[in-house]
Backbone of each chain as nested JSON, in Angstrom:
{
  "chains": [
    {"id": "A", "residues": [
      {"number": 1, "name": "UNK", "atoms": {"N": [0.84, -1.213, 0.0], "CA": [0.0, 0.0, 0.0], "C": [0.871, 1.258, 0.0]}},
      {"number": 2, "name": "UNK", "atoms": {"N": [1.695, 1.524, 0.888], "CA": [2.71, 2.571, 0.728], "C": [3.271, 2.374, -0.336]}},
      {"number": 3, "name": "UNK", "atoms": {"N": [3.958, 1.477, -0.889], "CA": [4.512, 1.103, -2.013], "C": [3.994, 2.218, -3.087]}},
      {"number": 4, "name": "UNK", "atoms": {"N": [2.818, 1.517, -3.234], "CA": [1.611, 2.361, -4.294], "C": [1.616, 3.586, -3.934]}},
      {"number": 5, "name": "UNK", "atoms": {"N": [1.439, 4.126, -3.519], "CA": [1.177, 5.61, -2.553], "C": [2.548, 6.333, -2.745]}},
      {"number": 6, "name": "UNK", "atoms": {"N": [3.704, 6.124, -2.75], "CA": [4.979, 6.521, -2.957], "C": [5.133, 6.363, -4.803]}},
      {"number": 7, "name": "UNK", "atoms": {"N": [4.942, 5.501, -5.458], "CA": [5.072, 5.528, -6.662], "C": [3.955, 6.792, -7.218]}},
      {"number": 8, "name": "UNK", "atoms": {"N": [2.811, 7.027, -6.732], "CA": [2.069, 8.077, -7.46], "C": [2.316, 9.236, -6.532]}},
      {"number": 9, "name": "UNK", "atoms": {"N": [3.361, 9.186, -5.561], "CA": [3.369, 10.506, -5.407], "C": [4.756, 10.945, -6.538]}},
      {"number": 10, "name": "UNK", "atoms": {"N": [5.933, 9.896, -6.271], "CA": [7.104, 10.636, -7.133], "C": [6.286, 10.666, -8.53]}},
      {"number": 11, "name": "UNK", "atoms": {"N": [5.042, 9.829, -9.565], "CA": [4.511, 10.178, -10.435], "C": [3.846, 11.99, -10.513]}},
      {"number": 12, "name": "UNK", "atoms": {"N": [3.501, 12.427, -9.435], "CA": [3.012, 13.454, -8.79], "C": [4.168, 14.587, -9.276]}},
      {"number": 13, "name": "UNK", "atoms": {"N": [4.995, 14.001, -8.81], "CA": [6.079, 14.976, -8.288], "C": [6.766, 15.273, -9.949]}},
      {"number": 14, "name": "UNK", "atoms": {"N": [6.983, 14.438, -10.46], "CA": [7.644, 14.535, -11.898], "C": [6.816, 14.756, -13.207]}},
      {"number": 15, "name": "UNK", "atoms": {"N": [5.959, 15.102, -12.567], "CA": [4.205, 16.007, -13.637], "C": [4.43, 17.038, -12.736]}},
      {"number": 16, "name": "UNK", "atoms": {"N": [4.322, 17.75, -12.144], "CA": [4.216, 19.344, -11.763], "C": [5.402, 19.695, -11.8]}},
      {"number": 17, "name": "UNK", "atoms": {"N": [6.517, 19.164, -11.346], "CA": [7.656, 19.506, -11.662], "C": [8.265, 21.125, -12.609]}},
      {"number": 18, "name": "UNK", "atoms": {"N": [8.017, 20.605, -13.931], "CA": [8.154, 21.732, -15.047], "C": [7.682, 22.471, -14.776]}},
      {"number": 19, "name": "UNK", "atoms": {"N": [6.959, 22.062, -14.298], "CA": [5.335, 23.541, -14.258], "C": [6.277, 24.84, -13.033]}},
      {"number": 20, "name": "UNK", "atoms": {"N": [6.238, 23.725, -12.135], "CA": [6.856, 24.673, -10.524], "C": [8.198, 25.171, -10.85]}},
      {"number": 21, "name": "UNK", "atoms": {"N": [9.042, 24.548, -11.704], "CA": [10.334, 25.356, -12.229], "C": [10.281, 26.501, -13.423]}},
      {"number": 22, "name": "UNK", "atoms": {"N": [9.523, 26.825, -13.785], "CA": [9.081, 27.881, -14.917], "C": [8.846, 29.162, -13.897]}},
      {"number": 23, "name": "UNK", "atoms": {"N": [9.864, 29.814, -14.12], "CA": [9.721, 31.071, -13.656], "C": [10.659, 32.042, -13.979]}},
      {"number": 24, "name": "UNK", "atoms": {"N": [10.222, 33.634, -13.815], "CA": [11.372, 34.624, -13.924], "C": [12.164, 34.723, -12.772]}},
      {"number": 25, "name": "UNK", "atoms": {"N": [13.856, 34.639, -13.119], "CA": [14.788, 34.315, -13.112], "C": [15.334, 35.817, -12.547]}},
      {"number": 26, "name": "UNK", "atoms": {"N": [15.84, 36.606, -12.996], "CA": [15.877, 38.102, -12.617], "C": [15.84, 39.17, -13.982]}},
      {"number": 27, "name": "UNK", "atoms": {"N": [15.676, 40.044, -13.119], "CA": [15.102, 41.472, -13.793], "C": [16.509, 43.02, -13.955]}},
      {"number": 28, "name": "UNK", "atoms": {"N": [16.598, 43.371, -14.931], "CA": [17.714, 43.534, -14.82], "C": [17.152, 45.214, -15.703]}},
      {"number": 29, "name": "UNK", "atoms": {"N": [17.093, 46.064, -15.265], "CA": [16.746, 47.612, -15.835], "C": [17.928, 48.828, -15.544]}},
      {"number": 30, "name": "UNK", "atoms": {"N": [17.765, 49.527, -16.949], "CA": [18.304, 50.578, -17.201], "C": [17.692, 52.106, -16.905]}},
      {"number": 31, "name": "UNK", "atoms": {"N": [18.208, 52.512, -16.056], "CA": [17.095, 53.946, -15.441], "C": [17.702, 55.233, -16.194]}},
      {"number": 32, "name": "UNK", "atoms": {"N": [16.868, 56.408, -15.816], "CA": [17.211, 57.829, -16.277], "C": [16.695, 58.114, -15.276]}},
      {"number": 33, "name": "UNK", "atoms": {"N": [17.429, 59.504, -14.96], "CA": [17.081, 60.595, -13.706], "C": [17.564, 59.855, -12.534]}},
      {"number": 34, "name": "UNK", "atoms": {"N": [17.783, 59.179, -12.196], "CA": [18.252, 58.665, -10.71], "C": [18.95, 59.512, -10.379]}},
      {"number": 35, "name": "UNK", "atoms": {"N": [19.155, 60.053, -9.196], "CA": [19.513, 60.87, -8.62], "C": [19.936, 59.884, -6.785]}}
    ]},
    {"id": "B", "residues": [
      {"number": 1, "name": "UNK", "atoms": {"N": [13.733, 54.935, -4.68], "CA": [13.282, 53.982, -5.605], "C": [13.302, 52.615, -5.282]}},
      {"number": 2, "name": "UNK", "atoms": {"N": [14.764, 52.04, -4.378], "CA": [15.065, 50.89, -3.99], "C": [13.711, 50.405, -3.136]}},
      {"number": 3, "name": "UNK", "atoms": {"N": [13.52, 51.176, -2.312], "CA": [12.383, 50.866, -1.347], "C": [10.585, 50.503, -1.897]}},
      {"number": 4, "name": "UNK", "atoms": {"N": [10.674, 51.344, -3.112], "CA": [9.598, 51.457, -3.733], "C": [9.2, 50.033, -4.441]}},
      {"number": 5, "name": "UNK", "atoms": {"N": [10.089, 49.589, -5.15], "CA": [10.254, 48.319, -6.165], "C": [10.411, 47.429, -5.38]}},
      {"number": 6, "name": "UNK", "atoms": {"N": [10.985, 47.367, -3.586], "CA": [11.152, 46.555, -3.241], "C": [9.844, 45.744, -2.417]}},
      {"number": 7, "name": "UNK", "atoms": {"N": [8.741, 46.776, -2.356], "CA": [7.57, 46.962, -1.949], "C": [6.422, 45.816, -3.114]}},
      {"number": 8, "name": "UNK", "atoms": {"N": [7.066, 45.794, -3.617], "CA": [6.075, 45.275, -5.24], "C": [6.04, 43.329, -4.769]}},
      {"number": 9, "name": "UNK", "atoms": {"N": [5.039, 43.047, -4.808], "CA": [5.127, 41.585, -5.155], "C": [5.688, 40.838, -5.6]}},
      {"number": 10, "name": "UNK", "atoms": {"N": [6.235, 39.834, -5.62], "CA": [7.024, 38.746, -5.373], "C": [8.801, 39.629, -5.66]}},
      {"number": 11, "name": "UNK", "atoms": {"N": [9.094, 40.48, -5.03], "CA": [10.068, 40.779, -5.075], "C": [11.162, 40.617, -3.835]}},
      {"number": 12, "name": "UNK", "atoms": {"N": [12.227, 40.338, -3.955], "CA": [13.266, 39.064, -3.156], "C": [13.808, 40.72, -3.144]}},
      {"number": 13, "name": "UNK", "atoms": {"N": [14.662, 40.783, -3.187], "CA": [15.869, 41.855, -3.517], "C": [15.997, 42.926, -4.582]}},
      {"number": 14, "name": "UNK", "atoms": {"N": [16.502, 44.005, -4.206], "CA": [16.691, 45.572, -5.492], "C": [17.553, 45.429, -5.042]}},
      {"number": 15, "name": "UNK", "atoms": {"N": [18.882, 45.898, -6.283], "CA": [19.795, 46.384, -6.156], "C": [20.258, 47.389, -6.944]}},
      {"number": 16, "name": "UNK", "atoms": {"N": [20.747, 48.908, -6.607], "CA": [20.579, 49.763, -7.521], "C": [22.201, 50.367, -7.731]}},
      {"number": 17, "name": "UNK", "atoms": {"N": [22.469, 50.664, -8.987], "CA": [23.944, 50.846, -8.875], "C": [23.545, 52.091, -9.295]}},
      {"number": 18, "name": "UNK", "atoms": {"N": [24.101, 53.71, -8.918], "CA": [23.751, 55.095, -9.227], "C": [24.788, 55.435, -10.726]}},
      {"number": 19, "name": "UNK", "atoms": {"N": [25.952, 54.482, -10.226], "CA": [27.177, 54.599, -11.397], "C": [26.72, 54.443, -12.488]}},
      {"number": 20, "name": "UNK", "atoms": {"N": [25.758, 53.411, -12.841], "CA": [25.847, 52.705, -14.43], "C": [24.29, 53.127, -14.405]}},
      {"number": 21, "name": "UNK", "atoms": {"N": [23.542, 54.097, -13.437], "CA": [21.533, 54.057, -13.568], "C": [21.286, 52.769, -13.664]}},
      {"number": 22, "name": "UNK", "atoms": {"N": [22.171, 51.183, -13.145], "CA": [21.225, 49.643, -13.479], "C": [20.601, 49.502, -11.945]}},
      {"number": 23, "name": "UNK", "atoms": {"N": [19.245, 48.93, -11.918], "CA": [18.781, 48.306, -11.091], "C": [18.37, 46.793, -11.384]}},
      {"number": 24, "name": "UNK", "atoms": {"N": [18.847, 45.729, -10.417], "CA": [18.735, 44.565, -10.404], "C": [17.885, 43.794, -9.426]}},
      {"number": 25, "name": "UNK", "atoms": {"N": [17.087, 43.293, -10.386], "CA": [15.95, 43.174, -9.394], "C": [15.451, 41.415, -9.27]}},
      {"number": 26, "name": "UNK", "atoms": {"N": [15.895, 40.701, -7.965], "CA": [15.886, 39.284, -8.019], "C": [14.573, 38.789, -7.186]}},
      {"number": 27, "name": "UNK", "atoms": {"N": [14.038, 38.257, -7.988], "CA": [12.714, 38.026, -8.0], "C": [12.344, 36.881, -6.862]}},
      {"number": 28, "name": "UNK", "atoms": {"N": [11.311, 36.828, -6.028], "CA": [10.972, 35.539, -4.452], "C": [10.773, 34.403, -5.914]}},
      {"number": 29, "name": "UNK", "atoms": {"N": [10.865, 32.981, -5.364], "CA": [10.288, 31.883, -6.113], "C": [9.085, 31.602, -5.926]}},
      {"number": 30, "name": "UNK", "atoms": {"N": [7.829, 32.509, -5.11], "CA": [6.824, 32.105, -5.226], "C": [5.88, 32.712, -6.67]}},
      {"number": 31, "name": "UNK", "atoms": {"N": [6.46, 33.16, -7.903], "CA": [6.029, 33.512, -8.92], "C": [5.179, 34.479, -9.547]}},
      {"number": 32, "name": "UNK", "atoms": {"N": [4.954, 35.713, -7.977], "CA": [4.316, 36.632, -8.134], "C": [4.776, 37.652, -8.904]}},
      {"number": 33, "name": "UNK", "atoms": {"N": [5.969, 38.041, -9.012], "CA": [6.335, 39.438, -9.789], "C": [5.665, 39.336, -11.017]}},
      {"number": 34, "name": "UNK", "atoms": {"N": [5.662, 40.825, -11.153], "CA": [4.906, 41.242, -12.529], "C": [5.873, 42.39, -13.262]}},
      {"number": 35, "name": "UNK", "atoms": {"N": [6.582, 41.946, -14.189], "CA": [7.308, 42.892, -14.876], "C": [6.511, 44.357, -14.801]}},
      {"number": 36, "name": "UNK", "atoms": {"N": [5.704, 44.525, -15.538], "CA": [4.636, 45.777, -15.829], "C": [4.346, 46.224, -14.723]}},
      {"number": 37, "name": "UNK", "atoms": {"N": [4.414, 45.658, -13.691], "CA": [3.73, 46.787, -12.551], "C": [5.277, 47.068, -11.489]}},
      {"number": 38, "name": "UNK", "atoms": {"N": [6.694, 46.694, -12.004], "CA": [8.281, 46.506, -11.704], "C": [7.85, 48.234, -12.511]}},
      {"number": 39, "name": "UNK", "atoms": {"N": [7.866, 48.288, -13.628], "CA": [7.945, 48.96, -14.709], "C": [7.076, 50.213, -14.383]}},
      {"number": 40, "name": "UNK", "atoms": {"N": [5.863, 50.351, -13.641], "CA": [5.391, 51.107, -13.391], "C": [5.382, 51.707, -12.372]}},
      {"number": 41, "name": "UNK", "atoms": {"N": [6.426, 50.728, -11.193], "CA": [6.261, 51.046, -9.834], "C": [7.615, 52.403, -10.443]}},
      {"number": 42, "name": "UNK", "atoms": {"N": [8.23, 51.749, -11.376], "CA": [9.668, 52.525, -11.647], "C": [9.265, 54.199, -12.033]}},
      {"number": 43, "name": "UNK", "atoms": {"N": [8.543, 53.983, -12.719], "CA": [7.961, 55.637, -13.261], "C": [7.359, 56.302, -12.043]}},
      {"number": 44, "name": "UNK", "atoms": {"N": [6.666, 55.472, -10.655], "CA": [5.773, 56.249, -9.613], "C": [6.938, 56.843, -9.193]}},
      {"number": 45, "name": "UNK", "atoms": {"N": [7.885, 56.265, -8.798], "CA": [9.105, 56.704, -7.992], "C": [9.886, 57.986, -8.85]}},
      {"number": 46, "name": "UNK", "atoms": {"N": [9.468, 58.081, -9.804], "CA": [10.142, 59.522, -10.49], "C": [11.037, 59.062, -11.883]}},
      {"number": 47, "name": "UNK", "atoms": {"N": [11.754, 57.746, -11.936], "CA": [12.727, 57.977, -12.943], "C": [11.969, 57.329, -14.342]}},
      {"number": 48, "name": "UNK", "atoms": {"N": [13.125, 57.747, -14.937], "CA": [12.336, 56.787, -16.3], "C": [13.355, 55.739, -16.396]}},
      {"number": 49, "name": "UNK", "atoms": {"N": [12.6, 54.584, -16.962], "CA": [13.106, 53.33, -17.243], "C": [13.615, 53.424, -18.609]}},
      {"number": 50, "name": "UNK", "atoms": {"N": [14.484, 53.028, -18.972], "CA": [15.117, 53.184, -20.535], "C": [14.957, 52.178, -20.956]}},
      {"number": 51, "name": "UNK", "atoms": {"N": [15.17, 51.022, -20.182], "CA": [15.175, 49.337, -20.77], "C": [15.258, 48.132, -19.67]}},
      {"number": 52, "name": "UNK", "atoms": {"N": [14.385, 47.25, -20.014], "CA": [14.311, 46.508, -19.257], "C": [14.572, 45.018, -19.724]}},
      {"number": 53, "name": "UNK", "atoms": {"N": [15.428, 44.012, -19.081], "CA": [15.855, 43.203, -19.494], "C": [15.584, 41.906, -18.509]}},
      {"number": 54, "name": "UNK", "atoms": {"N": [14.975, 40.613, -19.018], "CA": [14.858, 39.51, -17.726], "C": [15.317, 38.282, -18.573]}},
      {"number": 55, "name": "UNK", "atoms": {"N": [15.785, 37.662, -17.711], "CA": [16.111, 36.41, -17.654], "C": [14.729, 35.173, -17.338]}},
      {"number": 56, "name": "UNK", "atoms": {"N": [14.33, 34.327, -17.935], "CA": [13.316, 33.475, -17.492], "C": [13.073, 31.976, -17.883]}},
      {"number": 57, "name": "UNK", "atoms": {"N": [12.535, 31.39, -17.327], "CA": [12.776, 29.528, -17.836], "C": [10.742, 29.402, -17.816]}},
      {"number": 58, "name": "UNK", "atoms": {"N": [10.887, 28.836, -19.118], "CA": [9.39, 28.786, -19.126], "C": [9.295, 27.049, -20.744]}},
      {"number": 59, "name": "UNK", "atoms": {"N": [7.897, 28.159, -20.745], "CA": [7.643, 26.713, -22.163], "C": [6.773, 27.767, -23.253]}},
      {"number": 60, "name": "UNK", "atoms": {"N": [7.349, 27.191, -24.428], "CA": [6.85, 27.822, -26.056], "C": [5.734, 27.303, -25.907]}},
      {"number": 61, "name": "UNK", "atoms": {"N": [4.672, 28.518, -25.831], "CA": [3.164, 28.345, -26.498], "C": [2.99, 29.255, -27.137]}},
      {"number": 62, "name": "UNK", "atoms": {"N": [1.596, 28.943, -27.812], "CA": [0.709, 29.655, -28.587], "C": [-0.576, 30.53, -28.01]}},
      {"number": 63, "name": "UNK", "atoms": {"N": [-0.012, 31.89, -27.798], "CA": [-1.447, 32.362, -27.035], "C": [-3.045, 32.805, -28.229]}},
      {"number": 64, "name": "UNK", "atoms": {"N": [-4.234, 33.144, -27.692], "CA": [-5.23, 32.958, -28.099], "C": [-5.065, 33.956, -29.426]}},
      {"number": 65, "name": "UNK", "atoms": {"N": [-4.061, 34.477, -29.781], "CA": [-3.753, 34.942, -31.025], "C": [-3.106, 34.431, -31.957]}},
      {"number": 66, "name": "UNK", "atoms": {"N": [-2.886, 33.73, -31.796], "CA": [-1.473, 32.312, -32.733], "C": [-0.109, 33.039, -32.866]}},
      {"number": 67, "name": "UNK", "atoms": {"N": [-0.218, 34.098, -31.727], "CA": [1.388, 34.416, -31.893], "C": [2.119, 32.861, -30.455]}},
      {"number": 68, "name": "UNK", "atoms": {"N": [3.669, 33.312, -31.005], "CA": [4.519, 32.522, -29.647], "C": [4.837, 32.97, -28.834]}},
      {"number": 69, "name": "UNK", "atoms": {"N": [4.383, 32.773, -27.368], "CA": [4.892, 33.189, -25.957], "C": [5.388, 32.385, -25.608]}},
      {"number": 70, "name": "UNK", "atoms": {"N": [6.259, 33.085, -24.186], "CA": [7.022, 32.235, -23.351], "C": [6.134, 32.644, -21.744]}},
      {"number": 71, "name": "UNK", "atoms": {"N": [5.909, 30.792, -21.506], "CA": [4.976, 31.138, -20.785], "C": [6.049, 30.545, -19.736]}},
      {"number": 72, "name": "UNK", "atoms": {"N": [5.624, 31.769, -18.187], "CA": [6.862, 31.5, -17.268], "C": [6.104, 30.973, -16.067]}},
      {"number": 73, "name": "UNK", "atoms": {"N": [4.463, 30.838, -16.193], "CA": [3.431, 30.757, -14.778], "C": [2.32, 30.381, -15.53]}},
      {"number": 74, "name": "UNK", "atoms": {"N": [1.699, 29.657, -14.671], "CA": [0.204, 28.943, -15.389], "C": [-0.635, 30.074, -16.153]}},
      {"number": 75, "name": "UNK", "atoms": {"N": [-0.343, 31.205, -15.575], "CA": [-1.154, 32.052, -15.926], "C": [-0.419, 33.719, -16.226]}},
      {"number": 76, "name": "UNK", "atoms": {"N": [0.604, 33.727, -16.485], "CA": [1.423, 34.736, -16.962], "C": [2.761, 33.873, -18.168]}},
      {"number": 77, "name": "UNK", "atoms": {"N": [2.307, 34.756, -19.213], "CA": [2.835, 34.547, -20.637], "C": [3.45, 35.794, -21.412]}},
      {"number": 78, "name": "UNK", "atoms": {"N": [4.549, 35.694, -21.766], "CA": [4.792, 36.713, -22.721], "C": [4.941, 36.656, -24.334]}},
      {"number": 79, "name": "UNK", "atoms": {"N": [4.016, 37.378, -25.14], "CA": [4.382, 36.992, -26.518], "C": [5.779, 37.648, -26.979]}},
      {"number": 80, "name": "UNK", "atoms": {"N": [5.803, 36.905, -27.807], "CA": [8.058, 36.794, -28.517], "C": [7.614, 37.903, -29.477]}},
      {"number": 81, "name": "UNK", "atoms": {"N": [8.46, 38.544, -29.593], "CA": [9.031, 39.431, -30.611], "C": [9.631, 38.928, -32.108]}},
      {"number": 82, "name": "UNK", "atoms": {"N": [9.446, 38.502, -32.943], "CA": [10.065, 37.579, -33.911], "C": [11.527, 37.757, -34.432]}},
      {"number": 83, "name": "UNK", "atoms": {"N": [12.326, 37.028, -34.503], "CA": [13.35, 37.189, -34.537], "C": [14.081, 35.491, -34.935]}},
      {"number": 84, "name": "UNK", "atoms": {"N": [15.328, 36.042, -35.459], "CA": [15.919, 34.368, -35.777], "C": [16.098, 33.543, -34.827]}},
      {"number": 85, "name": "UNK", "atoms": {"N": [15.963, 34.181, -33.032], "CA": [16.271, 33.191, -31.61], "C": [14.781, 32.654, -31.78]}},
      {"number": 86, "name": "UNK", "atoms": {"N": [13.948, 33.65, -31.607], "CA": [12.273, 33.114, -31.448], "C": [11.848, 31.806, -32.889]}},
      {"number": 87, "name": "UNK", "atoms": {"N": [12.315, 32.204, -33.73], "CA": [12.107, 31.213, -34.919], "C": [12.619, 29.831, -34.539]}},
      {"number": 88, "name": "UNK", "atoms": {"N": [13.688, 29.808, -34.067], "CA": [14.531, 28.618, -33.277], "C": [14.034, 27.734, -32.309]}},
      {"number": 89, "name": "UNK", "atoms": {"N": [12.969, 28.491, -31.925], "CA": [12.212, 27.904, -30.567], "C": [10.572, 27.534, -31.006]}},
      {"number": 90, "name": "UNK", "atoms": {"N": [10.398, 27.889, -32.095], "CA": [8.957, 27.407, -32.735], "C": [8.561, 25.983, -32.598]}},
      {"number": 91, "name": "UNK", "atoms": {"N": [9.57, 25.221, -33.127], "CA": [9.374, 23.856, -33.071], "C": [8.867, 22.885, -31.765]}},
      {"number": 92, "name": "UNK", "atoms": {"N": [9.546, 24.006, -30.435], "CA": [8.906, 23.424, -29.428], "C": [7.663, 24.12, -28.463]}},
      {"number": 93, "name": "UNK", "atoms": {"N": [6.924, 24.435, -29.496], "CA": [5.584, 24.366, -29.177], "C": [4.602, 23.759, -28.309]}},
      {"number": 94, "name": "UNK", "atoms": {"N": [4.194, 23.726, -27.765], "CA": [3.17, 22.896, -26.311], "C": [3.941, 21.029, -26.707]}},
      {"number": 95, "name": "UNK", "atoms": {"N": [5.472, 21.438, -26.342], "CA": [6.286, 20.419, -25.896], "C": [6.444, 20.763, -24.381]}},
      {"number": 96, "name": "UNK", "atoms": {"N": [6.654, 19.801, -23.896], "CA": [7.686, 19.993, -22.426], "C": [8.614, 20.371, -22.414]}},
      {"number": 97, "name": "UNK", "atoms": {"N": [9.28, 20.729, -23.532], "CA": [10.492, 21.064, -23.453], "C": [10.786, 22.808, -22.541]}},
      {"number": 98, "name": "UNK", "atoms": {"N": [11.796, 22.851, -21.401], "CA": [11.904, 24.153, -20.977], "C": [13.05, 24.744, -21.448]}},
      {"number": 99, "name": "UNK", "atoms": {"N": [12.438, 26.07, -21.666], "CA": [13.886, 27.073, -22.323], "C": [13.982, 28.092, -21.254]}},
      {"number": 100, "name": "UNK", "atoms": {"N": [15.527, 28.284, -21.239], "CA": [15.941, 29.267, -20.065], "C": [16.649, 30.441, -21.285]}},
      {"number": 101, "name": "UNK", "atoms": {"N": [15.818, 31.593, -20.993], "CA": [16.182, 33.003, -22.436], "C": [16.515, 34.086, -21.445]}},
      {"number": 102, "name": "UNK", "atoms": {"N": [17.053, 34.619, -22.232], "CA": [17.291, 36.106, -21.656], "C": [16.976, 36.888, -22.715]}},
      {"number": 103, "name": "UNK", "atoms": {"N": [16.278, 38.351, -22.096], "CA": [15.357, 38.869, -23.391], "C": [15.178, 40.42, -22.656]}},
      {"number": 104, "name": "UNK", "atoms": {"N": [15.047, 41.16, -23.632], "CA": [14.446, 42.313, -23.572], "C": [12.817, 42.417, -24.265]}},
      {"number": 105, "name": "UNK", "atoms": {"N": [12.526, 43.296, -22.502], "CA": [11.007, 42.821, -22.607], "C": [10.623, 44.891, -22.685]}},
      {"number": 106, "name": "UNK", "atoms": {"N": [11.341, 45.62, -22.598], "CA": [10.764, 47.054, -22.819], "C": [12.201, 47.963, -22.764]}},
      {"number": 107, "name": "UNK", "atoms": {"N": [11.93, 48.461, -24.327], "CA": [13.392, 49.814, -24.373], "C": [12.407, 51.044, -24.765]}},
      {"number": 108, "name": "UNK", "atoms": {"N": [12.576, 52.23, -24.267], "CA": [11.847, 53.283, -24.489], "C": [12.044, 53.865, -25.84]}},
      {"number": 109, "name": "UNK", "atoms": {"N": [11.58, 54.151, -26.159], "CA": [11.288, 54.501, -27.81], "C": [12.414, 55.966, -27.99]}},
      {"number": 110, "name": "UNK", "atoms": {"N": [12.671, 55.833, -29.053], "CA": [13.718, 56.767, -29.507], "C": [12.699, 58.325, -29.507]}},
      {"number": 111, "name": "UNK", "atoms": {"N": [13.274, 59.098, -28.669], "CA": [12.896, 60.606, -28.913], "C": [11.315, 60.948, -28.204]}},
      {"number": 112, "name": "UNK", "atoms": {"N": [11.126, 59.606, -27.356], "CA": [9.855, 59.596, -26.609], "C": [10.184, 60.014, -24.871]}},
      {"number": 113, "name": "UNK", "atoms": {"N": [9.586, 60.802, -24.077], "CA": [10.34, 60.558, -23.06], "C": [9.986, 59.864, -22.017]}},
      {"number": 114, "name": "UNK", "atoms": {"N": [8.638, 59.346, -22.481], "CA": [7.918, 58.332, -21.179], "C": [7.441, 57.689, -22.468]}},
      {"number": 115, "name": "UNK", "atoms": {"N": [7.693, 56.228, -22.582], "CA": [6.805, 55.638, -23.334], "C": [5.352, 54.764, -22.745]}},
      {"number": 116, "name": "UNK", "atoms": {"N": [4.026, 54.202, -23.45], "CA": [2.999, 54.401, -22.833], "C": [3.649, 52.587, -21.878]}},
      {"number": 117, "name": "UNK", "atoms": {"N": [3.602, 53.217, -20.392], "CA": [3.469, 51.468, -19.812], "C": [2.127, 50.745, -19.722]}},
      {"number": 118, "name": "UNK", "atoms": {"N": [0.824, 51.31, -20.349], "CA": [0.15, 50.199, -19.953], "C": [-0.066, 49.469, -21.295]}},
      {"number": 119, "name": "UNK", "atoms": {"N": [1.038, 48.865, -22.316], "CA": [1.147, 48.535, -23.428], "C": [1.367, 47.175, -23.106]}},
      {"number": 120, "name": "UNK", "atoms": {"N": [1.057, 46.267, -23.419], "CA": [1.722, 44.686, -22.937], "C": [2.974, 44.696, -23.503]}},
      {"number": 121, "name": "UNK", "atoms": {"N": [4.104, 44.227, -22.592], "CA": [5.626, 43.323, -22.969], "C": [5.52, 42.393, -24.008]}},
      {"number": 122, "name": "UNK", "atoms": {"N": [6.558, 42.56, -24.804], "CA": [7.047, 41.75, -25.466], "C": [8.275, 41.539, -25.524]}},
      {"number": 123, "name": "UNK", "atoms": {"N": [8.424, 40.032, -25.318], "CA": [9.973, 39.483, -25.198], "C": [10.495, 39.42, -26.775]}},
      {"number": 124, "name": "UNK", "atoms": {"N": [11.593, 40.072, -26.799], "CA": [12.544, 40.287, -27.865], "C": [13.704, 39.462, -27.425]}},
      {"number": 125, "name": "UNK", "atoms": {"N": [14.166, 37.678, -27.889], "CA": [14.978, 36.991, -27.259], "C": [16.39, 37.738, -27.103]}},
      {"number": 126, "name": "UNK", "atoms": {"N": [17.18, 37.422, -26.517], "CA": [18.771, 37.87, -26.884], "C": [19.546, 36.949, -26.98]}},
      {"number": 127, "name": "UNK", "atoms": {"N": [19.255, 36.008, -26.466], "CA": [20.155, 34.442, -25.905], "C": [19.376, 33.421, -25.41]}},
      {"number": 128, "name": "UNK", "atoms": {"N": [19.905, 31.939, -25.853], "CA": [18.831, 31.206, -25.653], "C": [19.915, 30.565, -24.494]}},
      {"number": 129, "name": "UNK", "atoms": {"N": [19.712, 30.369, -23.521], "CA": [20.356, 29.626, -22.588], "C": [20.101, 28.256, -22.011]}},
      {"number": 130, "name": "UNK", "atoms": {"N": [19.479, 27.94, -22.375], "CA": [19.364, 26.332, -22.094], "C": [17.737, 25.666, -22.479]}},
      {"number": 131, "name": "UNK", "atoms": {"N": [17.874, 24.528, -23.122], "CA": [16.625, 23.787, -23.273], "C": [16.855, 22.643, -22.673]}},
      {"number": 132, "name": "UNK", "atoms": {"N": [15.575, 22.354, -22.25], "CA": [16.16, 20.916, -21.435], "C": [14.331, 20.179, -21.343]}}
    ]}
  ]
}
């Protein structure tokens, strides 16, 4: 039973995966007027 | 300004160099930042933004216009700018495949001195940094 339960969670885990690593990374801007 | 941008949603860290006018802005991993409102918090605070540049790891889709975005959040997408990097990345279309780009997403228009921010971003690639 755990057995099962551990196989669909790492199944779990390696389907959202991509999803949860897709993101902005950093932001990087050029200003005027700063003072 | 530092304080202002640092105020903005999902924002981790500002860092502002006065020498070069760059501010660097490293984003929390819970996926809230919003370029456009980075971009607008920048104009409340007084300066103008000249150009804005991000780094991001996402997946090639097709938004409800049949242009190609890079989508970085279930629900935040940017459409590509066309270009020979963006042409390169067509093929992987609502693949799994993830691309890590670096891109310019807003340069102020030549001879304009505020250009309009409530215009949607578009990523103009510069470098494709990793597919995987």
């Amino acid at each position: 039973m755990n057995t099962k339960k551990l196989a669909l969670l790492a199944l779990l885990v390696s389907i959202a995966s991509p999803v949860a690593q897709a993101q902005i990374k950093h932001i990087e801007m050029r200003v005027e007027g700063m003072t | 300004m530092k304080q202002h941008l640092g105020r903005q949603s999902g924002v981790q860290t500002v860092e502002v160099s006065l020498i070069d006018g760059k501010v660097e802005v490293t984003p929390k991993e819970d996926g809230q930042i919003d370029p456009a409102q980075l971009l607008k918090a920048t104009y409340d605070s007084g300066v103008t933004a000249a150009e804005m540049d991000m780094t991001a790891r996402g997946k090639i889709v097709k938004d409800s216009s049949g242009n190609f975005a890079l989508q970085v959040e279930p629900n935040r997408s940017f459409a590509l700018t066309p270009n020979e990097l963006s042409k390169g990345l067509e093929a992987l279309v609502d693949t799994p495949t993830m691309v890590t780009v670096r891109g310019q997403l807003y340069k102020k228009p030549a001879g304009k001195k505020k250009a309009d921010a409530s215009a949607p971003l578009k990523l103009l690639i510069l470098e494709v940094q990793k597919k995987e």
